[in-house]
SESEVO-875205 format. One record per residue: chain; residue in one letter; x, y, z of N, C-alpha, C, O, CB in turn. Coordinates in steps of 0.02 Angstrom, whole numbers, plus 32768, in hexadecimal, padded with zeros to 4 digits. Glycine has a CB too. Example, Ala and Ser with C-alpha at 12.3 -4.5 7.8 and 13.67 -1.06 7.14 Angstrom:
// residues 2
<rec chain="A" resn="a" n_X="8294" n_Y="7EE4" n_Z="8186" ca_X="8267" ca_Y="7F1F" ca_Z="8186" c_X="8294" c_Y="7F5B" c_Z="8186" o_X="82C8" o_Y="7F5A" o_Z="81A7" cb_X="8235" cb_Y="7F20" cb_Z="81C4"/>
<rec chain="A" resn="s" n_X="8282" n_Y="7F90" n_Z="8162" ca_X="82AC" ca_Y="7FCB" ca_Z="8165" c_X="8285" c_Y="8002" c_Z="818A" o_X="829E" o_Y="8039" o_Z="8192" cb_X="82C0" cb_Y="7FE2" cb_Z="811E"/>
***
This chain:
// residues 82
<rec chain="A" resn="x" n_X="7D4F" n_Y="7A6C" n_Z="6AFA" ca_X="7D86" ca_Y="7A53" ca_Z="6AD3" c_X="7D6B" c_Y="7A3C" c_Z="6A8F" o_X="7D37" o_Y="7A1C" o_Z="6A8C" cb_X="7DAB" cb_Y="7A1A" cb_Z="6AF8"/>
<rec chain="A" resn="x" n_X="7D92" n_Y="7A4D" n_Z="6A55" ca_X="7D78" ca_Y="7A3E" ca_Z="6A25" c_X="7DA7" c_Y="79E8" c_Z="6A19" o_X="7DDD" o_Y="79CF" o_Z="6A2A" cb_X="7D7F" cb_Y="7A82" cb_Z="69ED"/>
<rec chain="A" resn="x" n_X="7D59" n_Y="79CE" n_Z="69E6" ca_X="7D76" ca_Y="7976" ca_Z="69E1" c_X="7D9E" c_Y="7987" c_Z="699F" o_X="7D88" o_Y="79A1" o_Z="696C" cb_X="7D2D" cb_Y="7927" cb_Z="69D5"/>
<rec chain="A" resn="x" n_X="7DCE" n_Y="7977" n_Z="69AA" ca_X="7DFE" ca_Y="7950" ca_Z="696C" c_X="7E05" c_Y="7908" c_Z="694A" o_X="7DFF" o_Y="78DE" o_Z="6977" cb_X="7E3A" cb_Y="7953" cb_Z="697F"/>
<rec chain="A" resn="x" n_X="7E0D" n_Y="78EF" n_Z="6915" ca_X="7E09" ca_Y="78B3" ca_Z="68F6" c_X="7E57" c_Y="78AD" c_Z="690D" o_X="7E88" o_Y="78D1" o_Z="6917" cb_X="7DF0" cb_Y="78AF" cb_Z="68A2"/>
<rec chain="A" resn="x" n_X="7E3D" n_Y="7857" n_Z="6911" ca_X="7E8E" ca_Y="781F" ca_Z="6911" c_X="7EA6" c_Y="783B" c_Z="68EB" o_X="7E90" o_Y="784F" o_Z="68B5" cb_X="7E97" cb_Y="77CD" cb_Z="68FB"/>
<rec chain="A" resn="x" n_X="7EEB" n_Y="7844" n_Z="690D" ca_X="7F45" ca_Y="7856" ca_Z="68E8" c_X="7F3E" c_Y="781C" c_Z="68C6" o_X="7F27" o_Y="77E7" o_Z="68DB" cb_X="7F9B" cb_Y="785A" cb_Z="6921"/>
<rec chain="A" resn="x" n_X="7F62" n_Y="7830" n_Z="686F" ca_X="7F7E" ca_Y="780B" ca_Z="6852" c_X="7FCC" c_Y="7804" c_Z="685E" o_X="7FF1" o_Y="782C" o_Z="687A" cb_X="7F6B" cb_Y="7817" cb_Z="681C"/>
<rec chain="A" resn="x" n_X="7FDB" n_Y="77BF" n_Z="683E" ca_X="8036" ca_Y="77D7" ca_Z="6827" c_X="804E" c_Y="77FD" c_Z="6826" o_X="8080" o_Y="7804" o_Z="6849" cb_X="8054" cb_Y="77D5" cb_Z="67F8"/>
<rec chain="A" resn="x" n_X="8034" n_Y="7837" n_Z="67F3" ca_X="805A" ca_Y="7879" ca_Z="67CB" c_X="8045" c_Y="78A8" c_Z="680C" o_X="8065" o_Y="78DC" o_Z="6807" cb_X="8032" cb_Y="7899" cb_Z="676B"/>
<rec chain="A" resn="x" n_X="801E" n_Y="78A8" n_Z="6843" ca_X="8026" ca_Y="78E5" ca_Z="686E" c_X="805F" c_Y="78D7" c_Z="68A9" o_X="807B" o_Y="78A0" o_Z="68AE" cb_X="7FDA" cb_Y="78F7" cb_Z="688F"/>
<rec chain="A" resn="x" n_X="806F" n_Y="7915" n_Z="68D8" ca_X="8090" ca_Y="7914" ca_Z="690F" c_X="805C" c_Y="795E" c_Z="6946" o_X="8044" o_Y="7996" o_Z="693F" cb_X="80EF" cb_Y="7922" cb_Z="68F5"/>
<rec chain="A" resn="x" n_X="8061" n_Y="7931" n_Z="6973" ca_X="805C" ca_Y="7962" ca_Z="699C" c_X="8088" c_Y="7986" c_Z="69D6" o_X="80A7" o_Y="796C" o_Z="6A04" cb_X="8031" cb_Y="7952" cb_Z="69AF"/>
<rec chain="A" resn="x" n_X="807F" n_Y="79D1" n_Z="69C4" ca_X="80B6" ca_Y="79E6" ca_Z="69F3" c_X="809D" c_Y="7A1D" c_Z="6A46" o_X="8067" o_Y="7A3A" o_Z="6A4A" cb_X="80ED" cb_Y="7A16" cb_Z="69B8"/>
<rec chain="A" resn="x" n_X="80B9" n_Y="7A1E" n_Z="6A63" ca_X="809D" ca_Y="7A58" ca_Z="6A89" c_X="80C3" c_Y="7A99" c_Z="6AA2" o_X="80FD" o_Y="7A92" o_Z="6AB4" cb_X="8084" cb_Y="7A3D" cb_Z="6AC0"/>
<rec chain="A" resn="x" n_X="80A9" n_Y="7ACD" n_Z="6AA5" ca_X="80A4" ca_Y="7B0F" ca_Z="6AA7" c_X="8088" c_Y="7B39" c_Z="6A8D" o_X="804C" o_Y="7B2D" o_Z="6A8B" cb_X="80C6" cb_Y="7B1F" cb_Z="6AA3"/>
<rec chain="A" resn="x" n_X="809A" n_Y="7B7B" n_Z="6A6F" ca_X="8076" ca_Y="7BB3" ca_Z="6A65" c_X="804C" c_Y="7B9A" c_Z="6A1A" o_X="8050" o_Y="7B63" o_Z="69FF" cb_X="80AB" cb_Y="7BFB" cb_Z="6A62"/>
<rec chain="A" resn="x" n_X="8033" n_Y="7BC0" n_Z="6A0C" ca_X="8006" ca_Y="7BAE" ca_Z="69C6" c_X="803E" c_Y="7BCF" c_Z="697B" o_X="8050" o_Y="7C07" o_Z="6969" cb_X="7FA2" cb_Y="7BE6" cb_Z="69CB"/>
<rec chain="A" resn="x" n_X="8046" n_Y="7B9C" n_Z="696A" ca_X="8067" ca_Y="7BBF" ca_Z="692C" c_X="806A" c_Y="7BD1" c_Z="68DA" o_X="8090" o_Y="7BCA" o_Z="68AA" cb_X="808E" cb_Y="7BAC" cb_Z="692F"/>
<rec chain="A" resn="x" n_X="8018" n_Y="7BF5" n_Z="68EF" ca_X="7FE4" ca_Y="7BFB" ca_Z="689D" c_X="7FC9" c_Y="7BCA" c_Z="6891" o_X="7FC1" o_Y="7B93" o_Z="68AB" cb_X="8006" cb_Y="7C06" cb_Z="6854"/>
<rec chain="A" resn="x" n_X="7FAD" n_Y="7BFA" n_Z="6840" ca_X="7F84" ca_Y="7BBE" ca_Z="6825" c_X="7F33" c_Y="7BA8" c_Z="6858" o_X="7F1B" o_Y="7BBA" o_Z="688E" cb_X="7FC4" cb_Y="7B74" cb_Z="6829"/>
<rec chain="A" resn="x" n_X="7F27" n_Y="7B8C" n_Z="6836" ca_X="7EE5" ca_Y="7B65" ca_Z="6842" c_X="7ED9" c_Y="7B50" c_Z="68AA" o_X="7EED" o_Y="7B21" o_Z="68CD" cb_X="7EF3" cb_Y="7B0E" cb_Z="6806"/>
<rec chain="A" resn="x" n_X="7EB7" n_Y="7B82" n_Z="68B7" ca_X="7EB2" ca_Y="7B7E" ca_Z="6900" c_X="7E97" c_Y="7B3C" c_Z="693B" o_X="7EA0" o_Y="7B35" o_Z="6978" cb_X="7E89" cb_Y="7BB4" cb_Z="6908"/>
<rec chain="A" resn="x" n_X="7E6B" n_Y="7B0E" n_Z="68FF" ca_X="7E54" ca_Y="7AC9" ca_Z="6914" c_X="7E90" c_Y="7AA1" c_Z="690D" o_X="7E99" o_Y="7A6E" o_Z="692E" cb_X="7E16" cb_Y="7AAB" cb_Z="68E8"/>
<rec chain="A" resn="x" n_X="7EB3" n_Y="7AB3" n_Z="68E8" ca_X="7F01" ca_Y="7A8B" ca_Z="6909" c_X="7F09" c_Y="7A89" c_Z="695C" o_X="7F0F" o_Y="7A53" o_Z="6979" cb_X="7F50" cb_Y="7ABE" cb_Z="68EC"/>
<rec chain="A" resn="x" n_X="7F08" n_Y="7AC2" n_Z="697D" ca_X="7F2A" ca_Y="7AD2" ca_Z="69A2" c_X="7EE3" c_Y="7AB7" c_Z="69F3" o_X="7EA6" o_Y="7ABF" o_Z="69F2" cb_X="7F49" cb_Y="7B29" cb_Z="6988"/>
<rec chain="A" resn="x" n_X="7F09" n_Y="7A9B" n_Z="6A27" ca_X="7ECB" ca_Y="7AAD" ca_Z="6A64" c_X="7EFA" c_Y="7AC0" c_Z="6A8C" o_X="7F34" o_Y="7AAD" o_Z="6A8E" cb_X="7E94" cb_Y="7A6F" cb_Z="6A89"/>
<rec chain="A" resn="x" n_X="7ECD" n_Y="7AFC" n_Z="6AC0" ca_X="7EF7" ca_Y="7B1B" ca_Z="6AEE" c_X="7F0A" c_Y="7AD9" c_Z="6B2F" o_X="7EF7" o_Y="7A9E" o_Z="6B2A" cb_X="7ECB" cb_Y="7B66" cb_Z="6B0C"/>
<rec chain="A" resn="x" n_X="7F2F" n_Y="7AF4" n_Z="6B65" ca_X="7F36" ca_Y="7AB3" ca_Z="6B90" c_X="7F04" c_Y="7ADD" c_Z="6BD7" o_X="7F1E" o_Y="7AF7" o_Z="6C09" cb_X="7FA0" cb_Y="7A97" cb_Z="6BA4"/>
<rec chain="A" resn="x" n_X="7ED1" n_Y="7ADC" n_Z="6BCD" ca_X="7EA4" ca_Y="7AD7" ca_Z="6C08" c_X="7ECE" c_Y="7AF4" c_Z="6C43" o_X="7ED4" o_Y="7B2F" o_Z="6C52" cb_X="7E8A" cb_Y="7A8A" cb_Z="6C17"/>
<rec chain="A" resn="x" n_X="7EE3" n_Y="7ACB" n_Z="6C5A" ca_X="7F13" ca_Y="7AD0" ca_Z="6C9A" c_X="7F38" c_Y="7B10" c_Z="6CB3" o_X="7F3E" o_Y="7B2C" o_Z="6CEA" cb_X="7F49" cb_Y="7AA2" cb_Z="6C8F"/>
<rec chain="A" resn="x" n_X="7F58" n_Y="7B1D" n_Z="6C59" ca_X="7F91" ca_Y="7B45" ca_Z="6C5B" c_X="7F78" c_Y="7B9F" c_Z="6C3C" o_X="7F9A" o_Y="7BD1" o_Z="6C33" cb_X="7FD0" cb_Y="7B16" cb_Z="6C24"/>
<rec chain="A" resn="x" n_X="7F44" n_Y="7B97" n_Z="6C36" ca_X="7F27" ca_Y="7BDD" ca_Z="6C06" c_X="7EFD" c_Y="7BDF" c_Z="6C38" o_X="7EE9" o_Y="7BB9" o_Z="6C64" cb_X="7F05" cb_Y="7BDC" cb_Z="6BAE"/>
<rec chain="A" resn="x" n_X="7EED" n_Y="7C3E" n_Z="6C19" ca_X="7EC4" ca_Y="7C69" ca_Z="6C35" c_X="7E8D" c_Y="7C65" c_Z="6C0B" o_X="7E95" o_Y="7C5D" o_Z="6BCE" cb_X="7EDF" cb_Y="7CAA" cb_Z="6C3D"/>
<rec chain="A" resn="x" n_X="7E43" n_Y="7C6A" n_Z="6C2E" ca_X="7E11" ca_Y="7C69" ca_Z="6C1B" c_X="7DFC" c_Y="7C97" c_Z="6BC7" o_X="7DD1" o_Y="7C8C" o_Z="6B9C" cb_X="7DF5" cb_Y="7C7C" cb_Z="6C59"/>
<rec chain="A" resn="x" n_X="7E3D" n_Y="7CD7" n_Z="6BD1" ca_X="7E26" ca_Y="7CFC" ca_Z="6BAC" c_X="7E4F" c_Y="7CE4" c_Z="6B5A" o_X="7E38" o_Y="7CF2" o_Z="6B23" cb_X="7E31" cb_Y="7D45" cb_Z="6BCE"/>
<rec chain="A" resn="x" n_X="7E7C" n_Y="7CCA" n_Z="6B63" ca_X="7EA0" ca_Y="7C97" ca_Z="6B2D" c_X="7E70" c_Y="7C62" c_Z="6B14" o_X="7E58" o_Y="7C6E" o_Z="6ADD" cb_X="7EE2" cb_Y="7C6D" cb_Z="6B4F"/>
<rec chain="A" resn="x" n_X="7E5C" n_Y="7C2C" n_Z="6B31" ca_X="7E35" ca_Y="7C01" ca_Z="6B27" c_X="7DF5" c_Y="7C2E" c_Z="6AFB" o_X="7DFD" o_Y="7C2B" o_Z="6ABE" cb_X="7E26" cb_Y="7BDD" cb_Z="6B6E"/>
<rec chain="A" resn="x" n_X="7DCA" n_Y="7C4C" n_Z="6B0C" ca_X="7D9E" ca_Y="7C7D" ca_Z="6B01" c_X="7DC1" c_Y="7C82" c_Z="6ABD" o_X="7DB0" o_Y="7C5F" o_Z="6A8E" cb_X="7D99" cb_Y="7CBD" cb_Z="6B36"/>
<rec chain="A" resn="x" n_X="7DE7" n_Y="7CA4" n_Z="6ABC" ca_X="7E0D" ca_Y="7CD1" ca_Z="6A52" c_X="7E21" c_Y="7C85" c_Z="6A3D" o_X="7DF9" o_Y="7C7C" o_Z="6A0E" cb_X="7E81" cb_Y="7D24" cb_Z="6A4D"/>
<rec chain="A" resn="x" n_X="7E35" n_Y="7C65" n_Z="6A40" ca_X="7E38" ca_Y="7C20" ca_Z="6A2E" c_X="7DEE" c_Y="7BFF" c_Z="6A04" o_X="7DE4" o_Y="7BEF" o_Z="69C9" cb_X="7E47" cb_Y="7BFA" cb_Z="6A76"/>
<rec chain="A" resn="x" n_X="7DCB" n_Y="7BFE" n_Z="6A33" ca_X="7D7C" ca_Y="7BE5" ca_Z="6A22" c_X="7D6B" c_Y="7C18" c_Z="69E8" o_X="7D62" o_Y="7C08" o_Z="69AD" cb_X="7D3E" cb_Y="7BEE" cb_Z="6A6D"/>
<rec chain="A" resn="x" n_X="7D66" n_Y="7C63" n_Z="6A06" ca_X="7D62" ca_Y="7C8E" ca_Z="69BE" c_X="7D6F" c_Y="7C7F" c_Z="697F" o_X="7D4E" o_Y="7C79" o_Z="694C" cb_X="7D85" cb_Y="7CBC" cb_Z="69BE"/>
<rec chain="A" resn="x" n_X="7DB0" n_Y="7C7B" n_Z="6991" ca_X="7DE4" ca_Y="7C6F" ca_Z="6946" c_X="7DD4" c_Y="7C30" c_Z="691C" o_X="7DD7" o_Y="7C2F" o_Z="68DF" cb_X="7E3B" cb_Y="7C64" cb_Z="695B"/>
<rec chain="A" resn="x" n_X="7DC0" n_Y="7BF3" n_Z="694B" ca_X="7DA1" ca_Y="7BC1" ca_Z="693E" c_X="7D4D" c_Y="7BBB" c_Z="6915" o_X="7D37" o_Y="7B8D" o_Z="68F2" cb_X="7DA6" cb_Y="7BA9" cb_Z="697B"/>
<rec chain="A" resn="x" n_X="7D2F" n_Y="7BF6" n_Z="6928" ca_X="7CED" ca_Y="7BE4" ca_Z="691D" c_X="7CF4" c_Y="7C29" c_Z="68D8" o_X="7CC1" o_Y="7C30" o_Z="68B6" cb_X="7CAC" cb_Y="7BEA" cb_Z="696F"/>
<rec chain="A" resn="x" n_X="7D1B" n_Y="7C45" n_Z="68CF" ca_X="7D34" ca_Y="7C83" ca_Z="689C" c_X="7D4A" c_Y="7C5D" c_Z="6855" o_X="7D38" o_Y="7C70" o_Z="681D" cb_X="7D81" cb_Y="7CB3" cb_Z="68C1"/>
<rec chain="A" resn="x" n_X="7D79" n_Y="7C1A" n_Z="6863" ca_X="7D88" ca_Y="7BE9" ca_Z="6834" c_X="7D63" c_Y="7BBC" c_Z="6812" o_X="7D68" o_Y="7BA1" o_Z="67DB" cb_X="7DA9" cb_Y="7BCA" cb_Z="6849"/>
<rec chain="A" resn="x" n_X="7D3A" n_Y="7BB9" n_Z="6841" ca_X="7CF4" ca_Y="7B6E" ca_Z="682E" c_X="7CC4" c_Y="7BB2" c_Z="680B" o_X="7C92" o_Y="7B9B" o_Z="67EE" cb_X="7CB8" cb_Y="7B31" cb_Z="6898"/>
<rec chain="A" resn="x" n_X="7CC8" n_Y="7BFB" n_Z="6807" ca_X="7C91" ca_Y="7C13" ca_Z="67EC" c_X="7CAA" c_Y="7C2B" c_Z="67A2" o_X="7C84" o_Y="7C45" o_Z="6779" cb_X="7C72" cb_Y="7C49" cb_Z="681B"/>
<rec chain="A" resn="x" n_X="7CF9" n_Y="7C1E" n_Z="6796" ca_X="7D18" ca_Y="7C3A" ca_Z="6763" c_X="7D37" c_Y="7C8A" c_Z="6767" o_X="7D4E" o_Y="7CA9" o_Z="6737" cb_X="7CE9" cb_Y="7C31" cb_Z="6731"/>
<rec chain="A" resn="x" n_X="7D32" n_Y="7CA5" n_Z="67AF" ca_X="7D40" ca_Y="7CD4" ca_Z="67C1" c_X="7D99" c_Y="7CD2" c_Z="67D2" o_X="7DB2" o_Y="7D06" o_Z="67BD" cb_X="7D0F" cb_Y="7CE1" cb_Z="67F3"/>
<rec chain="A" resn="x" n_X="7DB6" n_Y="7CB8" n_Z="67E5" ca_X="7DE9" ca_Y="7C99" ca_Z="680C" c_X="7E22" c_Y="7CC4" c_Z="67F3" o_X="7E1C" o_Y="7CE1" o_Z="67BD" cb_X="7DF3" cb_Y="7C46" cb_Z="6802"/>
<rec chain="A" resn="x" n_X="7E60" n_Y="7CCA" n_Z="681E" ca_X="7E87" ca_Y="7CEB" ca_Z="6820" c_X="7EBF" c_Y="7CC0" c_Z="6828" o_X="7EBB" o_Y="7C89" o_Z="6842" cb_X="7E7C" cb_Y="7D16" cb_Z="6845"/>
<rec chain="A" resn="x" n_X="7EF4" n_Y="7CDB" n_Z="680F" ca_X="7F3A" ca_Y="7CA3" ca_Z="67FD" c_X="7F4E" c_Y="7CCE" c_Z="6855" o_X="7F6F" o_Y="7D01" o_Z="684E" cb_X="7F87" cb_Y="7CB7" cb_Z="6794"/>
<rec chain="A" resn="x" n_X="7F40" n_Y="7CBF" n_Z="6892" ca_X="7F64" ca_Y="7CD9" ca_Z="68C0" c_X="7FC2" c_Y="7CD2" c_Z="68D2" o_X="7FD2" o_Y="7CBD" o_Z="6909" cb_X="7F3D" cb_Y="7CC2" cb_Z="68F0"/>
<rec chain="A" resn="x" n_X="7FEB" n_Y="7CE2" n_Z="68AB" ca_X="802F" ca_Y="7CC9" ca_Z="68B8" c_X="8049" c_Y="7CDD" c_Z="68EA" o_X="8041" o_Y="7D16" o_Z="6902" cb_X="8059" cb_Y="7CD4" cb_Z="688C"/>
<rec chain="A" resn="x" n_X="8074" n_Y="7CA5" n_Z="6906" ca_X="808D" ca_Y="7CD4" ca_Z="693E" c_X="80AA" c_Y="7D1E" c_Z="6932" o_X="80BA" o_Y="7D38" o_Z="68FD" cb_X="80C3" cb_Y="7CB0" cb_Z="695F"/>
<rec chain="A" resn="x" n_X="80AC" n_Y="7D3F" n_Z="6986" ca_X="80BF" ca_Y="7D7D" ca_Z="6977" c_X="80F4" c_Y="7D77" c_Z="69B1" o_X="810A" o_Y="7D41" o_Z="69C5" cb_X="8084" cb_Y="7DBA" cb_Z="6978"/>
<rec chain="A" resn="x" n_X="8103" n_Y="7DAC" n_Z="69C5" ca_X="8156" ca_Y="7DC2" ca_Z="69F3" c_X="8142" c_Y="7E11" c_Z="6A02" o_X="8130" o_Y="7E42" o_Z="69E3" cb_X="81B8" cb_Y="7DBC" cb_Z="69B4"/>
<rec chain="A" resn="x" n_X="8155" n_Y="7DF6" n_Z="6A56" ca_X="8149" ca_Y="7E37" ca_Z="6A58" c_X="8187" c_Y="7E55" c_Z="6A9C" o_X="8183" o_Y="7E3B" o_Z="6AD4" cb_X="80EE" cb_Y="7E42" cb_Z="6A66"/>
<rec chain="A" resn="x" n_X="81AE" n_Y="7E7C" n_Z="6A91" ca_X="81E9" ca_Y="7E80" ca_Z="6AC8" c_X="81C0" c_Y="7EA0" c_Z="6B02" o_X="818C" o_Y="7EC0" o_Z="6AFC" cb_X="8231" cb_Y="7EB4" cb_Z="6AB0"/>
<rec chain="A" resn="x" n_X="81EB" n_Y="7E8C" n_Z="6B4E" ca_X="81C7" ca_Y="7EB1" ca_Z="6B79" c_X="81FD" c_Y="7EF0" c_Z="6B93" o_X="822E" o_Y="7F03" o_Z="6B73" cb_X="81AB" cb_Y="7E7D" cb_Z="6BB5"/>
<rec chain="A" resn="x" n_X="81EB" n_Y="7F06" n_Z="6BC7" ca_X="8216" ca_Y="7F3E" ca_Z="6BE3" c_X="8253" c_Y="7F1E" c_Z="6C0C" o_X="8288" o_Y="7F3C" o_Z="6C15" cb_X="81E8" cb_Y="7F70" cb_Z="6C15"/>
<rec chain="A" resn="x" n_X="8246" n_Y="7EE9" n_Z="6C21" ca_X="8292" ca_Y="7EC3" ca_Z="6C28" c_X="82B4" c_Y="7EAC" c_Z="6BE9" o_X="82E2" o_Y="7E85" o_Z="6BF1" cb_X="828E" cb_Y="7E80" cb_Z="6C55"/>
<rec chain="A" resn="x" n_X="82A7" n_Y="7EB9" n_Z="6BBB" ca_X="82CB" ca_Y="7E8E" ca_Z="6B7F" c_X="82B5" c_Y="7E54" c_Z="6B75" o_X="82BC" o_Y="7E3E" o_Z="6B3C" cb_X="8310" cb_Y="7E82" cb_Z="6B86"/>
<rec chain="A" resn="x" n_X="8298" n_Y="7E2B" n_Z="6BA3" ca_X="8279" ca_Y="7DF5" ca_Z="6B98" c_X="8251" c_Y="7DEC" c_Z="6B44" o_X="8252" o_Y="7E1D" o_Z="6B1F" cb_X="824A" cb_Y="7DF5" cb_Z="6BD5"/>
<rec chain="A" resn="x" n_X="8237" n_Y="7DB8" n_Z="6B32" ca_X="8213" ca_Y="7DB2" ca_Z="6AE8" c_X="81D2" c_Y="7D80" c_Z="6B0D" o_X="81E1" o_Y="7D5B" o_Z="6B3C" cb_X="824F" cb_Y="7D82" cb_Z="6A99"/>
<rec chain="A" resn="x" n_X="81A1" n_Y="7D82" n_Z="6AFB" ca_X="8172" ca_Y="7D5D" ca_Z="6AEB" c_X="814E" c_Y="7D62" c_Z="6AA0" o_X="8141" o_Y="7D92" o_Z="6A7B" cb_X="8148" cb_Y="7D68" cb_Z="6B1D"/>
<rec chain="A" resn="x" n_X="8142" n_Y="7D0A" n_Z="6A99" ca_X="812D" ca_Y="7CF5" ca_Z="6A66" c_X="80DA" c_Y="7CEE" c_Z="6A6D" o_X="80C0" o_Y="7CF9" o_Z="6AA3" cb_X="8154" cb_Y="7CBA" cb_Z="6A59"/>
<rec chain="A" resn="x" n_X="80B9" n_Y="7CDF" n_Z="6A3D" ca_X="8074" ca_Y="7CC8" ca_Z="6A3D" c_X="8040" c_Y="7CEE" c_Z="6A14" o_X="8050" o_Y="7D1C" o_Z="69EF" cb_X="805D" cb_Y="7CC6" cb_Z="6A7E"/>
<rec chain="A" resn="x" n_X="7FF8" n_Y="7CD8" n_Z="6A1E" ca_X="7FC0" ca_Y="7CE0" ca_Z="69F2" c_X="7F97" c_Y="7D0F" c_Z="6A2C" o_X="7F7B" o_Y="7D43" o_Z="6A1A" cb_X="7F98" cb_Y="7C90" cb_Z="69D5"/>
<rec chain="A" resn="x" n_X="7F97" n_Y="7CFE" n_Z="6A61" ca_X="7F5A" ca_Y="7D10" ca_Z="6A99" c_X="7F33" c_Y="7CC0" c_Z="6A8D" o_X="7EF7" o_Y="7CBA" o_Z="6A9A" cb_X="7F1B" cb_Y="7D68" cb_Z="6A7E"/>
<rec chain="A" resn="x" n_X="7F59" n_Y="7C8B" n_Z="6A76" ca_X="7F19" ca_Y="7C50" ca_Z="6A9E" c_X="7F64" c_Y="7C24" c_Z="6AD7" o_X="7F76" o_Y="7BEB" o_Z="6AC6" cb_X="7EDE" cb_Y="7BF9" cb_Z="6A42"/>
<rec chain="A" resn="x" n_X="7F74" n_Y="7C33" n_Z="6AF4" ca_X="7FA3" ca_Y="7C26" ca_Z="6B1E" c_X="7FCC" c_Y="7BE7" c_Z="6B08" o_X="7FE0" o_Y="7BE3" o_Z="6ACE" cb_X="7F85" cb_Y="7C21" cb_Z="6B5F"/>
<rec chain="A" resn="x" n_X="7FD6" n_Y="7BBB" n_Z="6B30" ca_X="8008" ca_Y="7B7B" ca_Z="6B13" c_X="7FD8" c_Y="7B32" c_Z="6B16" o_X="7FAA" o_Y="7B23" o_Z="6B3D" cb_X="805B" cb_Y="7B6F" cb_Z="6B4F"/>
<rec chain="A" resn="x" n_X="7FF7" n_Y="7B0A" n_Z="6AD8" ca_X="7FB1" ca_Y="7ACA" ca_Z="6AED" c_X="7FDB" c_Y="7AA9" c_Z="6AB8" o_X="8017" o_Y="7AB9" o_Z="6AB3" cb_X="7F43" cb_Y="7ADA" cb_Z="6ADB"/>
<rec chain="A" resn="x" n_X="7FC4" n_Y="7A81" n_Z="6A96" ca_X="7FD1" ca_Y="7A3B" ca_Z="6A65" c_X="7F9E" c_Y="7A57" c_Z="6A22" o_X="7F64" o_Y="7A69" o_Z="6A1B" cb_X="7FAC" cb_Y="79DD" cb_Z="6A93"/>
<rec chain="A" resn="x" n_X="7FDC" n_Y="7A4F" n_Z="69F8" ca_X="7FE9" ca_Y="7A52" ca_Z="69AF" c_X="7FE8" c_Y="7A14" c_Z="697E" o_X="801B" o_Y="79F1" o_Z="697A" cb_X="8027" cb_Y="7A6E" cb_Z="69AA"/>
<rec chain="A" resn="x" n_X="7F9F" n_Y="7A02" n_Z="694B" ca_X="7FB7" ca_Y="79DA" ca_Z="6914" c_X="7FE0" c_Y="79EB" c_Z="68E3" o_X="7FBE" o_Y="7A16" o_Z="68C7" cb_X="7F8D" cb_Y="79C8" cb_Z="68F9"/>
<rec chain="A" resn="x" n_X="8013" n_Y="79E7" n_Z="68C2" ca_X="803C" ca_Y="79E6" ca_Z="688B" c_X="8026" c_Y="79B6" c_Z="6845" o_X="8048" o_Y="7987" o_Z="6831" cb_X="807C" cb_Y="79CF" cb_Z="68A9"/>
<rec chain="A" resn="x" n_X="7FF0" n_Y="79C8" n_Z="6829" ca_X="7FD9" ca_Y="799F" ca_Z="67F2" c_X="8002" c_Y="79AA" c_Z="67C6" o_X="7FFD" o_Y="798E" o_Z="678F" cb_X="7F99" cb_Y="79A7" cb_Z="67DA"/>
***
């Protein structure tokens, strides 16, 4: 798990899917993700700290029931809002 600094005032934290931007915002929820999420998470994480980093925005993708899923591939977890 990566450490984050004390929330100020001006942040909120929210939880679910990752929604862009800066990926050390975001930690997956252990519990609730697949190894292989967590894993592209850390990537994306260690891609940012090298100046490599990618604006990952969410994407959508319909299924064969009509269903929609949302997300990055780092599954659902808690979001800073700086």
């Amino acid at each position: 798990m990566v450490e984050t600094e004390p929330m100020n005032e001006e942040e909120e934290i929210t939880y679910g899917n990752f929604p862009g931007g800066d990926p050390r915002n975001f930690t997956p929820d252990e519990e609730s993700c697949y190894p292989e999420e967590i894993e592209a998470w850390k990537v994306a994480c260690r891609e940012w700290d090298e100046g490599r980093g990618v604006d990952r925005g969410p994407g959508c993708q319909f299924l064969g029931d009509g269903s929609v899923v949302t997300g990055t591939g780092f599954g659902v977890g808690t979001y800073i809002w700086k």
